[in-house]
N, C-alpha and C positions, 0 to 999 in steps of 0.2 A: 529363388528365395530372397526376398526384401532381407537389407543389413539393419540387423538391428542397432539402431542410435544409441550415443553415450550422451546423455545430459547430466551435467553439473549446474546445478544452482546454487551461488558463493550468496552467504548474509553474513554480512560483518556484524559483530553482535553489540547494542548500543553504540554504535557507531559514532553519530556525535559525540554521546556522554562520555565513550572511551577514552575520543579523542581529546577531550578536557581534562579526566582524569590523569592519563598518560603527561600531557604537558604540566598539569601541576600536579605533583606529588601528594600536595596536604589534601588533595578531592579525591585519590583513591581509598577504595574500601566504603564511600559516604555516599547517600543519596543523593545524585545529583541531577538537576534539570536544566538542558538547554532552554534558554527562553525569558524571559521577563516576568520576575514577579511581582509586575503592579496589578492594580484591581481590574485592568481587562486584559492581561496579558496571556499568552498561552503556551504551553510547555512542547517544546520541537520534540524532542528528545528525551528520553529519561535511562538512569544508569539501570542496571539490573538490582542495586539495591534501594533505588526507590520504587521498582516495579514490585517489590515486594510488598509494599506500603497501596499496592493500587493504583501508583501515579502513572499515566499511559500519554501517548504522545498526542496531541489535537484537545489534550482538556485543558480546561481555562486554571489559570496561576491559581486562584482563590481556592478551587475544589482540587487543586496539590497539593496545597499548603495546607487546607484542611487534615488531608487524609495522614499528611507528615510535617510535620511542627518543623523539625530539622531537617528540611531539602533546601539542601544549596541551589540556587538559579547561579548559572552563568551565561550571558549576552553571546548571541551562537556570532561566530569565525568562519565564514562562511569560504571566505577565500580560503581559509585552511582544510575546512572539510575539500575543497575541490581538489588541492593540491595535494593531497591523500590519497583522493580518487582516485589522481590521475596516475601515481604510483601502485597503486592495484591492479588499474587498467593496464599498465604496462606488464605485469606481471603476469596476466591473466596471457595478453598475446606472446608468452612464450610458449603455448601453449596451445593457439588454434587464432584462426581468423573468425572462427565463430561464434562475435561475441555480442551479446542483446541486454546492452545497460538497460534495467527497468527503475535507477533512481541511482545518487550519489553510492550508496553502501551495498546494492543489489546488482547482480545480472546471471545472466544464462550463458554456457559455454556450452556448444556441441564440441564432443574430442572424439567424435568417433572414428576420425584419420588418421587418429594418435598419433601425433607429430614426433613428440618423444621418445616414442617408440617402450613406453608403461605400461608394464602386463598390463593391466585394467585400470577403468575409469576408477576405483575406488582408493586405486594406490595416486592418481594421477590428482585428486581431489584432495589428499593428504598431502602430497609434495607442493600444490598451491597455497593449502593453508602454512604451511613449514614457512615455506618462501615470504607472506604476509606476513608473517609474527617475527621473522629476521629482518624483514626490512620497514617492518611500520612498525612493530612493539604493538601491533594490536592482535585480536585475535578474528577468526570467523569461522561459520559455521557454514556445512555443504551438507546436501543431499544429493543423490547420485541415483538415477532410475533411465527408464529407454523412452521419457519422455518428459515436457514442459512440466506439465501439471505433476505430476508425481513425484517429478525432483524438487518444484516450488513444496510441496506438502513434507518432505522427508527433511528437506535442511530444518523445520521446525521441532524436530525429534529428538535431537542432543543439544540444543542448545543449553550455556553457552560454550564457544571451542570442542564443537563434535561434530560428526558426521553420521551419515545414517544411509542405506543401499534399497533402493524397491528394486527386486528383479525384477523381467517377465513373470516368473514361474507363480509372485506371490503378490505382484499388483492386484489384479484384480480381487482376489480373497480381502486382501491388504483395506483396502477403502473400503467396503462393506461396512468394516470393523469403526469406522471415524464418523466424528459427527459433521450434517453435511455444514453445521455454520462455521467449521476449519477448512472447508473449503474454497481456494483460490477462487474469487470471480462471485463467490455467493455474499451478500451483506448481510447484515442484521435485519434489513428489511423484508428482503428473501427468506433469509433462513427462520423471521420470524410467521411467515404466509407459509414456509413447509410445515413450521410444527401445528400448525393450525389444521393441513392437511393431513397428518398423521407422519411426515417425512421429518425423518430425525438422525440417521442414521446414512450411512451411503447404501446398504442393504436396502431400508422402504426407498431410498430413491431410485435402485435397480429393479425395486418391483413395481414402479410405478411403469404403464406404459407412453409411446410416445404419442398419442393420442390424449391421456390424462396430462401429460404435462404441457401439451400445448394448449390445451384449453388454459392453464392454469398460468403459464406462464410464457406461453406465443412463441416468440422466434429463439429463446433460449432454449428450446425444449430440447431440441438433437446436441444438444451442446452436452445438456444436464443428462442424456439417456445416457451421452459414451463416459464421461468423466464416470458416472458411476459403474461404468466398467473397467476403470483404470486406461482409457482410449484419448489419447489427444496428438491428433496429423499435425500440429502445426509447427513449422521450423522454427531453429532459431534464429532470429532476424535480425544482423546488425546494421541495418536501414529502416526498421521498426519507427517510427513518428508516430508519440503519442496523441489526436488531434483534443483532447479534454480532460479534465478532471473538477468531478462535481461530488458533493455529499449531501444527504439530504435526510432529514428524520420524520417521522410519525412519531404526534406527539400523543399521550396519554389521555386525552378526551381531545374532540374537538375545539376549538378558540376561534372567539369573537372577538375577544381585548385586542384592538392593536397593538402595548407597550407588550403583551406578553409574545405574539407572533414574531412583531423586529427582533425583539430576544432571541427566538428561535430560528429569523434566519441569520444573524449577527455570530450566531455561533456555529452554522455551516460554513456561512463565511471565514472561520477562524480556524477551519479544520480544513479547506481548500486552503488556504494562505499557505497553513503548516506543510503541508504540499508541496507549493508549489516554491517556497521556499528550500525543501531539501532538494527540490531535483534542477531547483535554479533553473525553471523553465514557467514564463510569463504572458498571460493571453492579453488580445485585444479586447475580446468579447466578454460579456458575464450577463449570465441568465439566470434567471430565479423561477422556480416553480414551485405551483400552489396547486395543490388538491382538495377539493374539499369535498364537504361530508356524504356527498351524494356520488362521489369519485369521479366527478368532470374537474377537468385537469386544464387549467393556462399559464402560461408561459410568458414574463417578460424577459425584453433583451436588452441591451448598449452596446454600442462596437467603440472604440475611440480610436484614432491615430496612432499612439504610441502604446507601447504595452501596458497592464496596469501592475504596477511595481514596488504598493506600497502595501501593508495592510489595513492602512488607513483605508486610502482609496477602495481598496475592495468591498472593506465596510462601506463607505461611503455608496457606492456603487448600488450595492446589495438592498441599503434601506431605500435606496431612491429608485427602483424598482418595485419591492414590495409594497412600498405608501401607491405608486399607481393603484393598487386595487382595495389599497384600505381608506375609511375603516368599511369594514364587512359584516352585515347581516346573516350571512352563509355559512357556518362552521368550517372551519380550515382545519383538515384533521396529517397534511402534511408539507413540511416544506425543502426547496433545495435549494443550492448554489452554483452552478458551472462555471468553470472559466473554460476559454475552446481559443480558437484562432491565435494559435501560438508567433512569435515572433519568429520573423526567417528562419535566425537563426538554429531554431528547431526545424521550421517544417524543410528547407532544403536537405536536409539531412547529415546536419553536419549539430550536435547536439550539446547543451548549454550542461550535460552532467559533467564536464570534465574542463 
């Protein structure tokens, strides 16, 4: 009989904005945003009392300040988020060797060796968070299940400073019950092609078979058949190297205008930045992609020497790519942004979150 795994997934809750708050006193209890608020700037970070107001992290300063008159912008500290980090991180290894940063504020810990020797994973995910809140004054939030995905899905259940348990017994029931676009790994763009197919629920996505979802949606299909069984084999991997991060939208009719397109990809470009920004991990590469109206799909690319390290640059980057193909007689009904070919210092596996 297989041991069943203990996975914890630790989210420290507004992480950045916390950590501002916490340093200055007059910014607790107040809406605040990591980030710049000039007229192209965009918000890293937002407290939980601006998230009230709708302000989310990757939206442009202008549509923050809209939404909330009184959000403070503060210029994010980036050295200081790491040096955070790396007090978490330490914290985390009293704990297990198995530990899989997925950004500055996130990662996965298997305990299933129980080092400390904690009746269970539940009590052992409270003495971590105990431990954070005595030694950083901040707070965070865990979920606790016998797998990746189900622990990633459960720390967003109490938030903020709670916790939350999927067992064996009531995973699978458990996801039926959720919508699949709270699902790890599924985006807006996915999850807006399922409700189109009638999948809305993790229920129609286990009655889909894997036959329908490959047609529908190819090599993800065995992926999307087990998660909606509450199923995910995969470890936790503190050797894990991210090789990308892209974001890409479908816009609301198709487009001809070039000024409105660079808009659109100028603003996936701002939402990789925000990215790649919090995890302080920086590519050589950047690709943009264009679909259009007839869904043939091209690709351009840049590789450069040195990483690309600025936001500018990535804007820069991004337009000077897109103008390749414009202007366009062809409707462009989607566009994206990648950065890929990380710097050594990630891909050897020794990683820029800490």
């Amino acid at each position: 009989m297989s041991t069943v795994r203990k996975i914890i997934h630790i989210d420290m809750d507004a992480f950045f904005a916390s950590v501002e708050q916490r340093d200055d006193p007059t910014l607790k209890g107040k809406p605040v945003a990591v980030g710049h608020g000039a007229a192209r700037g965009v918000v890293a970070a937002a407290s939980y009392e601006a998230r009230t107001f709708g302000v989310r992290s990757a939206m442009p300063s202008v549509s923050a300040l809209r939404r909330c008159p009184e959000l403070t912008f503060v210029p994010p500290r980036f050295e200081v988020y790491r040096a955070v980090s790396k007090q978490i991180h330490a914290i985390f290894a009293n704990y297990t060797d198995l530990i899989q940063p997925l950004s500055l504020d996130e990662a996965y810990l298997d305990v299933t060796a129980n080092r400390r020797g904690i009746a269970t994973a539940w009590e052992t995910a409270k003495d971590i968070r105990a431990r954070i809140h005595a030694e950083t004054g901040l707070t965070a939030s865990a979920g606790v299940s016998y797998n990746k995905f189900l622990a990633k899905l459960a720390s967003d259940q109490r938030k903020p400073n709670g916790q939350f348990a999927v067992t064996p017994e009531m995973g699978a029931a458990w996801v039926e019950t959720l919508p699949v676009a709270h699902f790890h790994g599924i985006g807006p763009v996915t999850a807006a092609k399922m409700k189109r197919l009638g999948i809305e629920t993790g229920r129609d996505l286990r009655e889909k078979s894997v036959g329908f979802l490959s047609q529908h949606f190819g090599s993800s299909a065995q992926w999307y058949h087990a998660i909606a069984r509450g199923e995910d084999d995969r470890p936790v991997d503190p050797d894990r190297v991210r090789k990308s991060s892209g974001s890409e939208t479908t816009f609301a009719r198709d487009l001809t205008d070039s000024a409105e397109i660079e808009t659109g990809v100028l603003g996936q470009a701002d939402a990789v930045w925000a990215w790649c920004e919090k995890t302080q991990a920086f590519g050589r590469t950047v690709t943009v992609k264009v679909k259009y109206e007839n869904f043939t799909q091209v690709t351009r690319s840049r590789s450069t020497s040195v990483p690309v390290a600025s936001r500018e640059r990535l804007r820069e980057t991004s337009l000077a790519l897109i103008r390749s193909v414009l202007p366009t007689h062809k409707g462009i009904r989607l566009v994206g942004v990648t950065v890929s070919n990380f710097a050594a210092s990630q891909a050897d596996g020794t990683p820029l979150l800490f």
